[in-house]
N, C-alpha and C positions, 0 to 999 in steps of 0.2 A: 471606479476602483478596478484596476489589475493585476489578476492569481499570476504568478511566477512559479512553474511547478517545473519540478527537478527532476528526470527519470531519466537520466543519463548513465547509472550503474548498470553493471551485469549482473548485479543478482545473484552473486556467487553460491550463496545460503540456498539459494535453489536451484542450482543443478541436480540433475543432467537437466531439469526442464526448460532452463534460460540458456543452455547452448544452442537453441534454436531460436525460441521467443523472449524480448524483451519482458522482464519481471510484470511492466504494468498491464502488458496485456492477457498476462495466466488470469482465468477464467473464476468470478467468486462468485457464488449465488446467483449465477445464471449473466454475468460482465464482465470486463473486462475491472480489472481494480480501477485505469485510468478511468473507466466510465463511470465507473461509484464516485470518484471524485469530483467529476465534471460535472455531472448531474445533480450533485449537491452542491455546487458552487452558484452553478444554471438557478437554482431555486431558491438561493436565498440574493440573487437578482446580480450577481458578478459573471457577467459576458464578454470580458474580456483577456485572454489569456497569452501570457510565453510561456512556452513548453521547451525546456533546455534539453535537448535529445541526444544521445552520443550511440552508443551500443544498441542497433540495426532500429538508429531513426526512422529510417525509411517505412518501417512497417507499423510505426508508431504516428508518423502524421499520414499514411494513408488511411488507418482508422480512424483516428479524428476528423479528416475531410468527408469519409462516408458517411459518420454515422453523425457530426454536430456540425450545427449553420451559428458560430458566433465568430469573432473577432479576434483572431488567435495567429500568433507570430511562432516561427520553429527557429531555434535558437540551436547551431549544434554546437557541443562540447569536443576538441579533438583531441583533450589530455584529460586525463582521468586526474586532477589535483584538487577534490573536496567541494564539498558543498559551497562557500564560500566560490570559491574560484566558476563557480556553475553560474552563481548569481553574477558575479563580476562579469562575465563574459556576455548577460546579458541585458549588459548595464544601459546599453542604448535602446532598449524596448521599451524604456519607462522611464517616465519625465519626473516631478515632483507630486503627480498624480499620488494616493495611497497607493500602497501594495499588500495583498495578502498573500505568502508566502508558504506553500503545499507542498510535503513532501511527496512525490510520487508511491513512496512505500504506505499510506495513511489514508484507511479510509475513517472516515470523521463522520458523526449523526450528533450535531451541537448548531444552535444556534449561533452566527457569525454576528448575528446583527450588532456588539457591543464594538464593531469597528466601523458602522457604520454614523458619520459624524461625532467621532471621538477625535480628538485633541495629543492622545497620548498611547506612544506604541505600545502593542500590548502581543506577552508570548504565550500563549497557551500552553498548559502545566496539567499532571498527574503526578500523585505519589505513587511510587514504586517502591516495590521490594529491594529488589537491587538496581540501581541508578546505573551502574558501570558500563552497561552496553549504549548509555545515554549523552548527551550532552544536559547538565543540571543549573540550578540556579537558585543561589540565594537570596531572600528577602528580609526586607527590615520590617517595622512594630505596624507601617501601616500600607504594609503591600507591595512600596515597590522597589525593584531588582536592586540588587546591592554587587554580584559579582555572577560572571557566565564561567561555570565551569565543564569544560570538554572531554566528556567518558573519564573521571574520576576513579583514581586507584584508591582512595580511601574516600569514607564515608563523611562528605560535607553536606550533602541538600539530599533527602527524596524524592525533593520533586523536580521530575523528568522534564524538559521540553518533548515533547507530544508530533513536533514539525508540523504546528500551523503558528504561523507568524504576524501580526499584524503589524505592518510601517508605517508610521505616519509622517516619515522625513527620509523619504528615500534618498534624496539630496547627500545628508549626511553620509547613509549609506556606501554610497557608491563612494566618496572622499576615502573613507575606510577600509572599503575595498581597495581603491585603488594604493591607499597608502600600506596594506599588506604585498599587494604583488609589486611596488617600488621597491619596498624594505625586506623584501622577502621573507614574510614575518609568517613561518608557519605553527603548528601543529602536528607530531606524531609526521611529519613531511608531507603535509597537506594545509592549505588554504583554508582554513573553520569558519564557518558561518558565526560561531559563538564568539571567535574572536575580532571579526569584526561589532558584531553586537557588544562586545566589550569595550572596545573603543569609542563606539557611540557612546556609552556608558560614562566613559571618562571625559568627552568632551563635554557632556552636561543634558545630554539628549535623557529625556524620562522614562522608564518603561512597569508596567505593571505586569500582571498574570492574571492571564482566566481558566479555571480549573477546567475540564472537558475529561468527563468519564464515557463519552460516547468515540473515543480513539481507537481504532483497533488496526492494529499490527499488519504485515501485511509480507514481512521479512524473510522467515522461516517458513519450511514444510507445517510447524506446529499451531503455529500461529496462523498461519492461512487458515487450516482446518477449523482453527476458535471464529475467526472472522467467519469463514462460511455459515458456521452455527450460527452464529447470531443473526446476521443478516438473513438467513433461513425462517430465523424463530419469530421477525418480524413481519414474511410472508403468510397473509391470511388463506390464499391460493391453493386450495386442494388437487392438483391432475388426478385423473383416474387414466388410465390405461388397462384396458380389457384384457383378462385372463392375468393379471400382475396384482399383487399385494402393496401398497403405499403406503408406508407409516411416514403422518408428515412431522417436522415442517422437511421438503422435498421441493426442489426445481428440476421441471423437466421441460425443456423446449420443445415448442410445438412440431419441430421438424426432427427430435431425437425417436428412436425407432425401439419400445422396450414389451421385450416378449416372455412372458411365462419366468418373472425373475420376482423378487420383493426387492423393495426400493426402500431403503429410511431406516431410522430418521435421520435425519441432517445430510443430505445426497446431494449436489448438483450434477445434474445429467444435462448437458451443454449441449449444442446446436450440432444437429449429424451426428450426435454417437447414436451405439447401437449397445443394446445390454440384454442380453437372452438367455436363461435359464440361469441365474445367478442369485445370489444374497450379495446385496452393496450398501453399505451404512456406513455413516460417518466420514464420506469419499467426496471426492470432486472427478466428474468423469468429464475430460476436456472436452473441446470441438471435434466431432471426429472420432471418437475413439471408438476402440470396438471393445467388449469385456461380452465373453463367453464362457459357463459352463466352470464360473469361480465364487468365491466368498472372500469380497472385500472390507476390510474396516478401516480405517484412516488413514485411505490411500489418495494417491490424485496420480490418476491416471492422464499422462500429457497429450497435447493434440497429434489424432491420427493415429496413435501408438495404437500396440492389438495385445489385448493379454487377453490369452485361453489355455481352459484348466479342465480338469475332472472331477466331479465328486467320486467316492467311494463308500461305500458300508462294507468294513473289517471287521470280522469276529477272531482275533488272533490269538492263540495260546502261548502258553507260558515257553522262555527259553526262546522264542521266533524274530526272524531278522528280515523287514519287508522293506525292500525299495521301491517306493511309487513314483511312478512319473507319468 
């Protein structure tokens, strides 16, 4: 079987930190997001991958070539025209083999196995509050898809496609795609993945759902923070660091440098920062960083940036007007 993962966006949602670093490489729980996915792919025995890169690939397959030894094609995207259009351009990197299909934005703690020697594609789903940020999918009485609908302005389905995808007829696929970009059949002005899945759909091609509550986000400032938590909360790994306070769960690289600060809970402290006399909870402190002489809470401080600050004790009276800086 071969992962097809997507990481061709900019990342908009996260700026200013993706006008330097592409989205998968921002740092979660002590990795890169792309490596949470890789590693979880590596482990439930799928070694072989295209990686569809666009916005500064370059720094995206030079970490994949350092840091993993498997089987993996760079696919670059030169027009930003949707997920659909990511996979289509990648159409030659995969035969009628399966595909399991990963969004770069998704890191995922679920068992894949129900696509292993299955018969019948299958999309993995979560109910959600509001669906609208999603592409959804209806179902019939005994499970499987009935219609793909693409970020919904009214309320048809809960449940979200999650972007893990399993194919079991890639073949078809690629017919789909290809007959969206003949017919210029878009979406919102973009190529959708879901409507190629639809058209599978219509030709007669099968598809189920498997629920996956272990999906986390990867999108937003907010949602990284959530994702770090949890990935945090499943590290048993206590660091100490001499003359520092640690409330875990807390990631500190062995080569980050933290002096006379309290660290936690929920902190990654990434490779080469430095953090000295500070409170930092609820933060992601990138590669590099340096945080001195501040009180952070659900921050993500970007690689190399320097933030430094003051404490103070004010006892101020009534009527008084204090600018500190």
């Amino acid at each position: 079987m071969r992962a097809v993962i997507p990481v061709a966006g900019v990342g908009s949602r996260l700026r200013p930190h993706t006008y330097s670093l592409p989205k998968v490489l921002m740092n979660v729980a002590g990795k890169p997001i792309l490596g949470h996915i890789l590693d979880g792919l590596i482990s439930q025995g799928i070694e072989k991958a295209t990686i569809i890169t666009g916005y500064m690939g370059k720094l995206i397959q030079d970490y994949v070539e350092k840091n993993y030894d498997i089987d993996v094609v760079f696919t670059p995207q030169k027009e930003s025209l949707g997920l659909g259009h990511a996979i289509w351009v990648a159409r030659e990197t995969y035969t009628d083999e399966p595909l399991m299909i990963i969004l770069g934005d998704t890191i995922f703690d679920a068992d894949l196995s129900f696509a292993f020697n299955s018969p019948t594609s299958t999309i993995c789903v979560k109910e959600v509050e509001d669906p609208r940020r999603f592409g959804v999918v209806k179902i019939d009485s005994e499970g499987f898809i009935q219609e793909f609908i693409e970020k919904p302005e009214t309320l048809v389905s809960n449940l979200a496609i999650v972007g893990i995808y399993y194919i079991a007829n890639p073949g078809l696929l690629v017919n789909c795609l290809n007959e969206m970009v003949e017919e210029d059949i878009r979406t919102k002005n973009e190529y959708q993945l879901t409507d190629a899945l639809q058209l599978m759909l219509n030709k007669g091609e099968k598809f189920l759902t498997s629920t996956i509550e272990g999906w986390y986000d990867c999108g937003k400032t907010e949602t990284m923070l959530s994702t770090n938590r949890y990935l945090l909360s499943k590290n048993k790994m206590m660091p100490k660091r001499k003359g520092c306070v640690i409330i875990p769960p807390v990631f500190i690289a062995a080569d980050a440098k933290v002096k006379n600060s309290v660290i936690g809970p929920n902190t990654t402290v990434a490779s080469g920062a430095i953090v000295k006399n500070s409170i930092v909870r609820e933060s992601i402190i990138s590669d590099g960083a340096e945080v001195n002489r501040i009180l952070l809470s659900e921050s993500i401080i970007g690689n190399n940036a320097v933030v430094k600050g003051n404490f103070a004790r004010l006892n101020v009276g009534n009527s008084s007007e204090i600018n500190y800086k």
